[in-house]
N, C-alpha and C positions, 0 to 999 in steps of 0.2 A: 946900153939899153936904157931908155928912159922910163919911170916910174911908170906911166902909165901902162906903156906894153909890156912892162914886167907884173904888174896886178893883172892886166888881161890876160895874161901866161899863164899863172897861179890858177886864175878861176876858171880855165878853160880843164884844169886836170882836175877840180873838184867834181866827186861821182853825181847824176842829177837825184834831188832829192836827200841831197847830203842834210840839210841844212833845218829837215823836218824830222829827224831822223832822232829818238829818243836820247838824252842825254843824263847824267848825275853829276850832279857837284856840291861837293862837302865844305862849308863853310865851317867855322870857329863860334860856337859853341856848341857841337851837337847839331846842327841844321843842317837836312841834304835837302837840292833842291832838284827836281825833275820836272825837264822839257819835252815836252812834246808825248805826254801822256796818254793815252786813248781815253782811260778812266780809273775808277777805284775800285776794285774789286772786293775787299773786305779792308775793315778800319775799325780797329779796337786800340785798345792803350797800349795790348805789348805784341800788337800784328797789325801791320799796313799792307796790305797786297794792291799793285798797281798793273793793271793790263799794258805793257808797252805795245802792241800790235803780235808782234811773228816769236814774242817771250813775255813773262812777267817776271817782276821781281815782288822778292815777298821781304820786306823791312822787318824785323825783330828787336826788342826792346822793351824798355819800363817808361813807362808816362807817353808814348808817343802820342803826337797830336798833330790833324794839320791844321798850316797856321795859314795857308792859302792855298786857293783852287781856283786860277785863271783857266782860260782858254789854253796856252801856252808855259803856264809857268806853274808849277805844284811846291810847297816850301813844307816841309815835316821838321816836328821838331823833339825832342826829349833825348834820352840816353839808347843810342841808336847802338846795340850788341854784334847783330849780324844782320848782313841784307847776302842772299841768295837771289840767283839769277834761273829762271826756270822756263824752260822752253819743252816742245808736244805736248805729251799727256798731263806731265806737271803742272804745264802755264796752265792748263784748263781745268785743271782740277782746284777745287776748292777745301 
């Protein structure tokens, strides 16, 4: 099989809309960063709440801060304790 038709393979079994699809990733020091964020729902020093679409998640911690807010890319940063993941009534409540 050569490279090509095997990347065509791969990407023909990716779901559509894979790829806008909310993501997190923990970087080294304390930095999570989230893609594809709708917005920020509440933002203090020791609560980050972020609308992902169809969930939120609500970040927990001392000093959090964010350190960016692209279109596509959100970067938080401080002593991140717990982050919950909240979907219906949850996501929507504040």
């Amino acid at each position: 099989m050569s490279k090509k038709s095997s990347s065509r393979q791969i990407s023909s079994h990716v779901p559509a809309g894979f790829y806008f699809r909310p993501r997190l990733h923990f970087t080294f020091p304390g930095e999570l960063e989230v893609e594809n964020c709708k917005g920020i729902l509440l933002c203090t020093s020791q609560m980050i709440r972020l609308d992902l679409g169809k969930q939120a998640v609500l970040v927990r911690g001392d000093e959090l801060r964010l350190l960016s807010a692209q279109k596509r890319l959100l970067r938080i940063c401080g002593q991140i304790i717990s982050i919950e993941f909240l979907s219906g009534e949850e996501a929507s409540v504040l």
